[in-house]
ZAFILUM-737202 format. One record per residue (C-alpha): x, y, z; residue number from 1. Coordinates in Angstrom, 3 decimals. Layout:
<atoms>
u, v, w, k
X, Y, Z, NUM $
...
</atoms>
This chain:
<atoms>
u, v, w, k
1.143, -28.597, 11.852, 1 $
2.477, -26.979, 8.941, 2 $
1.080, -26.898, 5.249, 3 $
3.128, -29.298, 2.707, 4 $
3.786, -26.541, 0.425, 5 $
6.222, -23.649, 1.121, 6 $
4.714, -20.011, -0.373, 7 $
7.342, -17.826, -2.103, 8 $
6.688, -13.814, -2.583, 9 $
8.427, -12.629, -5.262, 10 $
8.049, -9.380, -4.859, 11 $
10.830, -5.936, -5.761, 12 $
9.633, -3.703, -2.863, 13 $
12.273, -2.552, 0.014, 14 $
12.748, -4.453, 2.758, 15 $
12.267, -4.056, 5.686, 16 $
11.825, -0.370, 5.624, 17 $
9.948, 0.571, 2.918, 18 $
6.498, 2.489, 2.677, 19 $
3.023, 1.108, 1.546, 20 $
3.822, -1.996, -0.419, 21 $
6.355, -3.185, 1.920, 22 $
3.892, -2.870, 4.978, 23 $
1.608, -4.704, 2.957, 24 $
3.740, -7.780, 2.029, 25 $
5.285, -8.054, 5.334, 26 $
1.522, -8.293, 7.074, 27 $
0.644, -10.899, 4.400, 28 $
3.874, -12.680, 4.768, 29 $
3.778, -13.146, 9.037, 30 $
0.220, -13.247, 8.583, 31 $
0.804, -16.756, 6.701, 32 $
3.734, -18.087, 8.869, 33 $
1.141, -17.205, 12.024, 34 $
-1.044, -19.686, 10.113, 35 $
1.680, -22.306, 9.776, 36 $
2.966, -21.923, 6.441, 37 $
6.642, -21.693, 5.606, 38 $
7.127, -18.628, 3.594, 39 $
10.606, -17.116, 2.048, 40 $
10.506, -13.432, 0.386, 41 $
12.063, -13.224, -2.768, 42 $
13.564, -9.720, -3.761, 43 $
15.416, -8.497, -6.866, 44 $
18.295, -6.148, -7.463, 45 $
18.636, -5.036, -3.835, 46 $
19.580, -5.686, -0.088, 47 $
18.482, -5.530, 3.371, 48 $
17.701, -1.561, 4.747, 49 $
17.562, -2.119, 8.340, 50 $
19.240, -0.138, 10.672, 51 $
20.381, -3.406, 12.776, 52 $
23.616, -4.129, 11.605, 53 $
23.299, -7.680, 12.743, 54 $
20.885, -8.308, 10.435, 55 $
22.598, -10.100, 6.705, 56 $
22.451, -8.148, 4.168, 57 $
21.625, -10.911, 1.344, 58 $
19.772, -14.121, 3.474, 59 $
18.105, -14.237, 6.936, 60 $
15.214, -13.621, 9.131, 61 $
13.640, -10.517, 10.095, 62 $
10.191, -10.472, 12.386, 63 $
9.930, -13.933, 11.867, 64 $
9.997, -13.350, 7.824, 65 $
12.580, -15.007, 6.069, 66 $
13.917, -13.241, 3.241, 67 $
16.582, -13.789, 0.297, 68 $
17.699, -11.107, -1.926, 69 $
19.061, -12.228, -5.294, 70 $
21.697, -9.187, -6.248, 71 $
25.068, -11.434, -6.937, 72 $
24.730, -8.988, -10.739, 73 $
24.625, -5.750, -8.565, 74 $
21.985, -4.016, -7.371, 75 $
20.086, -1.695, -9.727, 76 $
16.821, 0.391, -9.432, 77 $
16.582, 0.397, -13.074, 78 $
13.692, -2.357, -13.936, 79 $
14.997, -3.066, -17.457, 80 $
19.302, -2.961, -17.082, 81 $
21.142, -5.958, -17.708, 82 $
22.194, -6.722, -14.602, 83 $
18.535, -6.789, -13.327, 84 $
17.903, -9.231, -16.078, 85 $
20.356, -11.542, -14.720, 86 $
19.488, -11.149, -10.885, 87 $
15.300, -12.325, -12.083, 88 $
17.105, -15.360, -13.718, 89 $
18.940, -16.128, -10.565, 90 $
15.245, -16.487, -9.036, 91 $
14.087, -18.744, -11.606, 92 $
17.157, -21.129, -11.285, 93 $
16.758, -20.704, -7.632, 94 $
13.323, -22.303, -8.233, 95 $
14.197, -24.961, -10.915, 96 $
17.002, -25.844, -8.210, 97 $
14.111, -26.306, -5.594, 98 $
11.293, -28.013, -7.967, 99 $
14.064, -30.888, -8.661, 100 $
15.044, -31.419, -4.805, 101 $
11.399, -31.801, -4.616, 102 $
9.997, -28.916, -2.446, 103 $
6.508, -28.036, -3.202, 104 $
6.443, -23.941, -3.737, 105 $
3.854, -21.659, -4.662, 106 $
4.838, -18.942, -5.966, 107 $
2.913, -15.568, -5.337, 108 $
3.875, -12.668, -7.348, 109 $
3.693, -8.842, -6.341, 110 $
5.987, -7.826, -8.770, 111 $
3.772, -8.759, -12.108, 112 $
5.888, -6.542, -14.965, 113 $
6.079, -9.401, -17.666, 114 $
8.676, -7.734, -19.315, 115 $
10.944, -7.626, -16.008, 116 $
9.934, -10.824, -14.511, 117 $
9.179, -13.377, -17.528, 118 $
11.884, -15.557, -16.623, 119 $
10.456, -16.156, -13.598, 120 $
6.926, -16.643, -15.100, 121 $
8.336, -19.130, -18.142, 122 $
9.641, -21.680, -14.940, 123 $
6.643, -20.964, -13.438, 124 $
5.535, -22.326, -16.621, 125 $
7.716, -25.081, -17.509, 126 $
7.954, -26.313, -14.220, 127 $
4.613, -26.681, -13.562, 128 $
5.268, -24.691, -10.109, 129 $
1.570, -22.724, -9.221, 130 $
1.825, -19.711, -10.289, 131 $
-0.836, -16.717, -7.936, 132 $
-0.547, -12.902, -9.207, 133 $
-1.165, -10.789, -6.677, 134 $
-2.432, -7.373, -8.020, 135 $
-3.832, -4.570, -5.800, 136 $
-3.676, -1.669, -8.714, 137 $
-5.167, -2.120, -12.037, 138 $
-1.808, -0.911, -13.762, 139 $
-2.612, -0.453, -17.071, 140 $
-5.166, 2.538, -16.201, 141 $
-2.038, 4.545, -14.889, 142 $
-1.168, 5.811, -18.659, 143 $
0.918, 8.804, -17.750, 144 $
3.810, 7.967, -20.164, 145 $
6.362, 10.362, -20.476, 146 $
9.361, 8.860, -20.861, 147 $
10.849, 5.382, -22.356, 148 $
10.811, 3.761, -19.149, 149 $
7.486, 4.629, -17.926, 150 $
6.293, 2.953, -21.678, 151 $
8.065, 0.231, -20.945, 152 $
6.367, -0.351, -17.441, 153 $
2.975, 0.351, -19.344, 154 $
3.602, -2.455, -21.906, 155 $
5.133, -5.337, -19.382, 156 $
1.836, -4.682, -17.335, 157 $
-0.481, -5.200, -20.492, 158 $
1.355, -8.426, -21.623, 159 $
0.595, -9.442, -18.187, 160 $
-2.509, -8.784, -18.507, 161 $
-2.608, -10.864, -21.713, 162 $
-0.697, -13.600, -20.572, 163 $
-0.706, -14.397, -16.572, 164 $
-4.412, -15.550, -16.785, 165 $
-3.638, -17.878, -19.069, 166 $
-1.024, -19.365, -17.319, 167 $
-1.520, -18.997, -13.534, 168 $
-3.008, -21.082, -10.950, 169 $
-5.331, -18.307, -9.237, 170 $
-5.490, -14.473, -8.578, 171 $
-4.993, -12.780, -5.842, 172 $
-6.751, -9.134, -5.792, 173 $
-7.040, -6.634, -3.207, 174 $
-10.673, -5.001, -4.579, 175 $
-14.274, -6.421, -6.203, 176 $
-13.599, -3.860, -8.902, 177 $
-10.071, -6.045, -10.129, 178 $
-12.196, -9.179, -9.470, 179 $
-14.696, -8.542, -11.767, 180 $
-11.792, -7.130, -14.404, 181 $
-10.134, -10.126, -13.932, 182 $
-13.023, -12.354, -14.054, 183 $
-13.463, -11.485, -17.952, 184 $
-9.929, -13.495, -18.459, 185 $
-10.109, -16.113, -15.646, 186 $
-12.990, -17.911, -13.679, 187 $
-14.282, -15.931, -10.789, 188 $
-13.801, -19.362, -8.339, 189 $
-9.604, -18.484, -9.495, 190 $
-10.011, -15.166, -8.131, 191 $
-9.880, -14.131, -4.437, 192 $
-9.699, -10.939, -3.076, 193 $
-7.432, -9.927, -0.025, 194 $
-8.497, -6.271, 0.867, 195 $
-6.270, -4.046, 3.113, 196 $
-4.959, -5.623, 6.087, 197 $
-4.303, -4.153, 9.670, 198 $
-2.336, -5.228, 12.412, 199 $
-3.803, -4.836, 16.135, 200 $
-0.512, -4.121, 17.619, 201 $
-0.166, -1.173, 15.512, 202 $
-2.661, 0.495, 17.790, 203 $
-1.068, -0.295, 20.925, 204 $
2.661, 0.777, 19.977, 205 $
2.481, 4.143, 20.204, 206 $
6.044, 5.750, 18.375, 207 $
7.927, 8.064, 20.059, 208 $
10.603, 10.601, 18.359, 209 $
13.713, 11.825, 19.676, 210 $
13.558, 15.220, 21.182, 211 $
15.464, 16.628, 18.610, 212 $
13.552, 15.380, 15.869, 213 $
12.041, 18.309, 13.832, 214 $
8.605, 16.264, 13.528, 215 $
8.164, 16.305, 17.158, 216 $
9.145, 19.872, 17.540, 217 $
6.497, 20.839, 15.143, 218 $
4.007, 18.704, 16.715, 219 $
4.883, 19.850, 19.914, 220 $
4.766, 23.403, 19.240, 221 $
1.314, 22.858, 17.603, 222 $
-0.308, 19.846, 19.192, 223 $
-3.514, 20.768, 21.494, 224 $
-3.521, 24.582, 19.777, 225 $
-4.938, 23.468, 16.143, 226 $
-6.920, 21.267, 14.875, 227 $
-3.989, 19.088, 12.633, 228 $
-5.143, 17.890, 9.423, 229 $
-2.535, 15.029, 7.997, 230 $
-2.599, 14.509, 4.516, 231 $
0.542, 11.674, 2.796, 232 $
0.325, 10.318, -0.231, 233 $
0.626, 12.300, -4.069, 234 $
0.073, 15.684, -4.910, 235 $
-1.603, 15.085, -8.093, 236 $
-5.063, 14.666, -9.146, 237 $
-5.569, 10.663, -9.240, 238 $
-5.477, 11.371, -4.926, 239 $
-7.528, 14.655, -4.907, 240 $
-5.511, 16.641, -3.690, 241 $
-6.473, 19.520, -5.242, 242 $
-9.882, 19.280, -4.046, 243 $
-8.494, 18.886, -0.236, 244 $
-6.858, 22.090, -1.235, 245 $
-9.990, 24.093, -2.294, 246 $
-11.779, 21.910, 0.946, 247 $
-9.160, 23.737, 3.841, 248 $
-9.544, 26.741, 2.131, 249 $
-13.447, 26.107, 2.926, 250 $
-12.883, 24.662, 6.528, 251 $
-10.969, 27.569, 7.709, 252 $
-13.593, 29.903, 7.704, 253 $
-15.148, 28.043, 10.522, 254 $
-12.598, 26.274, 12.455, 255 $
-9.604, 29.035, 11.478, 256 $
-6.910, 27.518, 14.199, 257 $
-6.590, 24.238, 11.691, 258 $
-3.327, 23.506, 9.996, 259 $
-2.644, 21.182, 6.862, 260 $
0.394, 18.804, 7.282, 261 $
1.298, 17.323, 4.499, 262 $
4.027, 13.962, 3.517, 263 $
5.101, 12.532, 0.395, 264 $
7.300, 13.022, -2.437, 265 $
6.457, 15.343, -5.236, 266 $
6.442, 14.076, -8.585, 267 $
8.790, 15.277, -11.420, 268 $
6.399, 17.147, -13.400, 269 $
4.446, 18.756, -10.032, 270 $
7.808, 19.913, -7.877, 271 $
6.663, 21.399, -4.510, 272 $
7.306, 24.988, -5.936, 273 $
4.418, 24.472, -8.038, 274 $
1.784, 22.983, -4.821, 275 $
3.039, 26.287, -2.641, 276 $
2.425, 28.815, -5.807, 277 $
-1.051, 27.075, -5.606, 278 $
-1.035, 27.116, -1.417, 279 $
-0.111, 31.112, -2.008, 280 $
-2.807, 31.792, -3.985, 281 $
-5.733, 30.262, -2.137, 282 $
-4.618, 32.024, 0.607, 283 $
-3.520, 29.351, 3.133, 284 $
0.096, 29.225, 3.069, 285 $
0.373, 30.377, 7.001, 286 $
-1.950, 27.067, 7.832, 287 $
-0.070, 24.613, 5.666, 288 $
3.192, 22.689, 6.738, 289 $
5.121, 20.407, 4.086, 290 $
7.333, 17.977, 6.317, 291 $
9.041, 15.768, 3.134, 292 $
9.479, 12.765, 2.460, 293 $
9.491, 11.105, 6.135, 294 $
10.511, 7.934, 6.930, 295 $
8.071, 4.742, 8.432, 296 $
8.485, 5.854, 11.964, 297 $
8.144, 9.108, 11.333, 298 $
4.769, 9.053, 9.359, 299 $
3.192, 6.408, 12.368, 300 $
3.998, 8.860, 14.435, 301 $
2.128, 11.652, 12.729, 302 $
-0.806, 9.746, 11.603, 303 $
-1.389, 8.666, 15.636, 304 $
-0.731, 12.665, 16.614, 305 $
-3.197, 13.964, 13.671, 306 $
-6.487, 15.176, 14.333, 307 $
-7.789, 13.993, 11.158, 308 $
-6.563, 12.196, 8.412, 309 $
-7.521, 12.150, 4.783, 310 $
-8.069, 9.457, 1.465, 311 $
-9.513, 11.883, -0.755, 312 $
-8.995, 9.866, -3.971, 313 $
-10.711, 11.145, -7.013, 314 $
-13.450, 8.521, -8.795, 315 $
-11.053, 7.451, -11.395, 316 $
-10.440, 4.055, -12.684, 317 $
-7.151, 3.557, -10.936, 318 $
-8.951, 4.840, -7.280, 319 $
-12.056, 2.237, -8.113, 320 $
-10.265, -0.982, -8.844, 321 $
-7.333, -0.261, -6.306, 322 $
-7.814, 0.042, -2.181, 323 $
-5.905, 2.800, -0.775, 324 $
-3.366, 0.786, 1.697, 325 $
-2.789, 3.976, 4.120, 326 $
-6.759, 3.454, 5.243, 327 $
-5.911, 0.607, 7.346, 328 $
-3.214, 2.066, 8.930, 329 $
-5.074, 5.268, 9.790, 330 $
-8.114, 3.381, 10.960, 331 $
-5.636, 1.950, 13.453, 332 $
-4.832, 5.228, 14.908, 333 $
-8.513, 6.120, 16.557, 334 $
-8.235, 9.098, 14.411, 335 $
-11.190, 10.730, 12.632, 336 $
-11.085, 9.467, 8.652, 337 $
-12.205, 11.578, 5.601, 338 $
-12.569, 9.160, 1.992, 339 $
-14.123, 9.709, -0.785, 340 $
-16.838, 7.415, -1.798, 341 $
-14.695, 5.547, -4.737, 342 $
-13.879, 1.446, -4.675, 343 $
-14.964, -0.917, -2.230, 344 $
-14.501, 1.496, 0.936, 345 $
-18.526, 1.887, 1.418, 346 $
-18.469, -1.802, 1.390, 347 $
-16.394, -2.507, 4.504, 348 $
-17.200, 0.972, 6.003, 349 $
-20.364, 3.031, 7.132, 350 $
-20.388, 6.805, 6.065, 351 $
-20.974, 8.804, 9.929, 352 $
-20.707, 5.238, 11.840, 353 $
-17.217, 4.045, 11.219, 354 $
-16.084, 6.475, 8.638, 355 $
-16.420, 10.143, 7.419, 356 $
-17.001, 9.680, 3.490, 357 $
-17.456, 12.558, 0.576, 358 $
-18.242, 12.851, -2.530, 359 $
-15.202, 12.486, -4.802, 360 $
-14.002, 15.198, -6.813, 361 $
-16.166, 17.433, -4.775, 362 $
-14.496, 20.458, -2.378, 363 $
-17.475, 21.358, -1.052, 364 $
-18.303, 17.931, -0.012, 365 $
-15.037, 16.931, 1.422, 366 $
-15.363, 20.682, 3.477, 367 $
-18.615, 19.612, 5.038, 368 $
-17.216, 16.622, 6.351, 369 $
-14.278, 18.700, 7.589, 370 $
-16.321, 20.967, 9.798, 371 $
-18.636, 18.003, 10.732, 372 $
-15.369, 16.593, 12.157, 373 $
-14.420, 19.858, 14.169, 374 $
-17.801, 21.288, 15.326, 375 $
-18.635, 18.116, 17.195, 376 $
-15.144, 16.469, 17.732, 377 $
-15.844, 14.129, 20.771, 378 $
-18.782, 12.152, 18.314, 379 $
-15.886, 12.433, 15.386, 380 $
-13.750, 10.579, 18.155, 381 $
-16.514, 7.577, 18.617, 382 $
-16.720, 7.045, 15.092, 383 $
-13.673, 6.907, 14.661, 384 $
-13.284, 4.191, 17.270, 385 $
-16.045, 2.227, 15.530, 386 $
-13.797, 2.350, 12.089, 387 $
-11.183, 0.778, 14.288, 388 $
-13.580, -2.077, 15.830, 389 $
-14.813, -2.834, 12.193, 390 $
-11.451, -2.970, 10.785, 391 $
-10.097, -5.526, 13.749, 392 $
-13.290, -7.842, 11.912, 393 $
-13.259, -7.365, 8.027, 394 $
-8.860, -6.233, 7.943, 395 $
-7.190, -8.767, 10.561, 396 $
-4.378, -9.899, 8.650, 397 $
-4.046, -13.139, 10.348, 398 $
-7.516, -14.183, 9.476, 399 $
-7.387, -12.892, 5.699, 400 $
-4.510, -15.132, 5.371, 401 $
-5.840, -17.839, 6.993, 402 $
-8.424, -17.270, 4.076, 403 $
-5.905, -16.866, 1.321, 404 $
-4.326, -19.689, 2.714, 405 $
-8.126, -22.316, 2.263, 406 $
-8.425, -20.678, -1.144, 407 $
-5.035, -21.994, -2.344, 408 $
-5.614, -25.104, -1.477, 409 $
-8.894, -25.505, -3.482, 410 $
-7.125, -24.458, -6.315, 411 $
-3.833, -26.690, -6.216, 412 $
-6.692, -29.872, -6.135, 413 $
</atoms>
């Protein structure tokens, strides 16, 4: 029997192909339908990105997720234009429209930019209709700020800060870290956290490329020869990668048929000209492989076809109070995992039982877990099975909804 209240995720990630956050929302969002609650994803300034043409661009259902995109003002990727302003108000007369024909939503937000999204909040508001952030980053720690827009970001995320405990129903956070930041502006009982969350069925579909696909080729040529090292995410400090760096450098001195595969998009002010200068100089350009920016398919298939894959994030303040989302889907490969001992990772994982885990910040540590991996690989292997047996416990998204779902309901009484 279904709950009497209908969830809504407001939320301004791609959909359905998108990378992290879209994974993420998508697991929450079937994860709640599998537990009987109607849910409708709400999206800004953009359409569907399928490659099924039969799919609607604007209103439909995709994986059992039914989704609305609110872009009659044009889309726009620009968070502050005019015509995004307009498409946000769209979603709060959408839910006026809904509150007076008497549906019951709730209304939880992954998009939480108060400057972007206030009109939404303010009916939230006014409308009495519950009102659950749903944070998995503490934002305002990210204070690179280089251009207007990037300030702008930084002050819509502290006004939320300021303002959405105040004014919502509950939190939802994805670490202990955000929990207890959050706890010093709302009661702890109005605070739940919903970790990482896996999907068992990612470990059973195993992708498969077309011949012709350059990622295959590569892995194809290589597979079975080296040891392959996969490493996605940014090529800045905040996810250590400049400590992997120094860490190969170390590891190929005893295991020297190992190669570094790397995915991800470089950032403005770190182009990939400056990473191979670096590469170059430590002297391990002929072991390193840059493959782009890949697309969803593309990156499951070379997590499940690495040898090992890496979270190296550095012990910052954005690493501790976030929970690195590409964990779960590595742990769902089989595949040997190196992290770095920042966040809540040590309390869902065992260092050398489920998990490989380093110091952050720390080459030499990260290296020693490297050739820990490699000089014993078949034990590497049965650890790496355990991290996938613990995950299916503390990560099933079906069951963390089902608990999202019970702590809801205590707070709408």
């Amino acid at each position: 029997m279904k709950d009497n209240f209908n969830i809504i995720l407001l939320t301004d990630s791609e959909f359905p192909e998108g990378m992290a956050a879209t994974a993420h929302i998508m697991l929450m969002a079937k994860g709640l339908i599998k537990n009987n609650v109607s849910v409708l994803l709400a999206i800004p300034s953009k359409s569907f990105n399928g490659s099924d043409p039969s799919y609607p661009k604007d209103e439909g259902i995709f994986d059992s997720i039914p989704y609305k995109f609110f872009n009659n003002h044009r889309e726009s990727t620009d968070s502050f234009s005019l015509k995004s302003l307009k498409n946000i108000i769209d979603i709060a007369k959408f839910l006026k429209k809904r509150k007076k024909q008497g549906y019951k939503d709730i209304i939880v937000s992954y998009s939480n930019n108060f400057l972007k999204y206030f009109p939404v909040f303010w009916a939230c508001y006014y409308y009495k209709i519950p009102l659950f952030p749903w944070e998995v980053e503490k934002r305002i720690s990210y204070k690179d700020n280089r251009n207007i827009k990037q300030k702008l970001h930084y002050i819509g995320y502290k006004i939320s800060d300021i303002i959405l405990p105040k004014i919502s129903t509950g939190f939802i956070v994805i670490s202990s870290f955000l929990q207890k930041y959050y706890s010093t502006k709302i009661n702890t009982d109005k605070i739940h956290i919903s970790p990482i969350l896996i999907d068992e069925n990612d470990s059973k579909n195993r992708i498969e490329l077309d011949d012709d696909n350059i990622i295959k080729k590569y892995f194809d040529e290589k597979k079975g020869i080296y040891n392959i090292i996969v490493y996605s995410g940014s090529f800045g400090e905040k996810d250590g990668f400049p400590y992997i760096l120094k860490a190969f450098e170390k590891l190929l001195l005893h295991h020297p048929m190992s190669l570094f595969v790397t995915t991800g998009k470089p950032g403005k002010y770190n182009p990939i000209e400056n990473i191979l200068e670096i590469i170059n100089e430590l002297g391990i350009i002929d072991n390193f492989k840059y493959l782009g920016l890949v697309n969803r398919n593309e990156l499951k298939f070379i997590n499940q076809n690495a040898d090992l894959l890496l979270v190296c994030r550095s012990n910052s303040e954005f690493a501790n109070h976030g929970f690195p989302w590409k964990l779960g889907e590595y742990l769902m490969t089989k595949n040997p995992i190196i992290a770095t001992k920042v966040g809540d990772i040590e309390t869902y994982l065992q260092d050398n039982k489920e998990i490989f885990l380093a110091e952050p910040e720390n080459a030499e540590s990260i290296a020693n877990k490297m050739i820990q991996v490699f000089d014993d690989y078949d034990k590497a292997k049965e650890i790496a099975n355990n991290g996938y047996l613990k995950a299916l416990e503390v990560f099933d998204y079906v069951k963390k909804s089902k608990e999202l779902i019970e702590f809801i309901k205590i707070n709408l009484k």
